[in-house]
N, C-alpha and C positions, 0 to 999 in steps of 0.2 A: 788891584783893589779899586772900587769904583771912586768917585770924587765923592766928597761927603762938603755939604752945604747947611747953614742954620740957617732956619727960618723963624718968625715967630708965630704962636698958638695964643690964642682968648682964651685963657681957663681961668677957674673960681681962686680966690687967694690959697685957699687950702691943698688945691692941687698944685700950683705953683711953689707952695712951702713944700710939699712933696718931693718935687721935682728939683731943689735946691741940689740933693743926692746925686754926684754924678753915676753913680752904679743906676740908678734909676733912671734917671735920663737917658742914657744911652738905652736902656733896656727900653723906655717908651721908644725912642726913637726907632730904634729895629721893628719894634711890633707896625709903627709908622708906617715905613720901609714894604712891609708885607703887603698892609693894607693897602697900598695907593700906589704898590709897583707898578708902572706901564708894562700890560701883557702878562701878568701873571696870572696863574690859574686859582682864580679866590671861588671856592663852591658857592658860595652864596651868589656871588655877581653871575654866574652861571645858571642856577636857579631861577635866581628873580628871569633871567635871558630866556630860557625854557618857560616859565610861567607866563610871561608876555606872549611867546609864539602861539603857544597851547592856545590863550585867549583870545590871539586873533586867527587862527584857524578853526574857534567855532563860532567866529561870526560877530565876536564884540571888536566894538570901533575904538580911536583912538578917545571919545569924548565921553564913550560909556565906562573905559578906565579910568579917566581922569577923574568922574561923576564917583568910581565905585569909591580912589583915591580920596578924594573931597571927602566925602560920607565917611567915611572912617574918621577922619584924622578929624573931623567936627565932631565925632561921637567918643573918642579921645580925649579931646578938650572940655568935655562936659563932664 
């Protein structure tokens, strides 16, 4: 069984009243575990990896993602 470790999370009072539940916590903690295993196969982080190649194999630079990145997340915030 691997080593298990606490750490602590910033969340909202409400989610932390939540999380009071050891059945839940451990439950967050797993989904944790998934998300931010080193080296596991997450389809999205593969995705997003394929969507970057794709974009620089037709020709967009690192500054014109960054540019398209910016432009979104400012159009987001409005």
């Amino acid at each position: 069984m691997n080593e298990v470790s606490r750490i602590e999370i910033p969340v909202e009072a409400a989610t932390a009243t939540a999380l009071a539940d050891d059945r839940r916590r451990a439950a967050v903690g797993r989904l944790v575990d998934r998300l931010v295993r080193p080296g596991a196969d997450d389809p999205l982080i593969a995705l997003l990896e394929r969507t970057v190649e794709e974009a620089r194999q037709t020709g967009l630079t690192e500054a014109e993602l960054e540019a398209e990145l910016a432009a979104y997340n400012a159009e987001r915030r409005s």
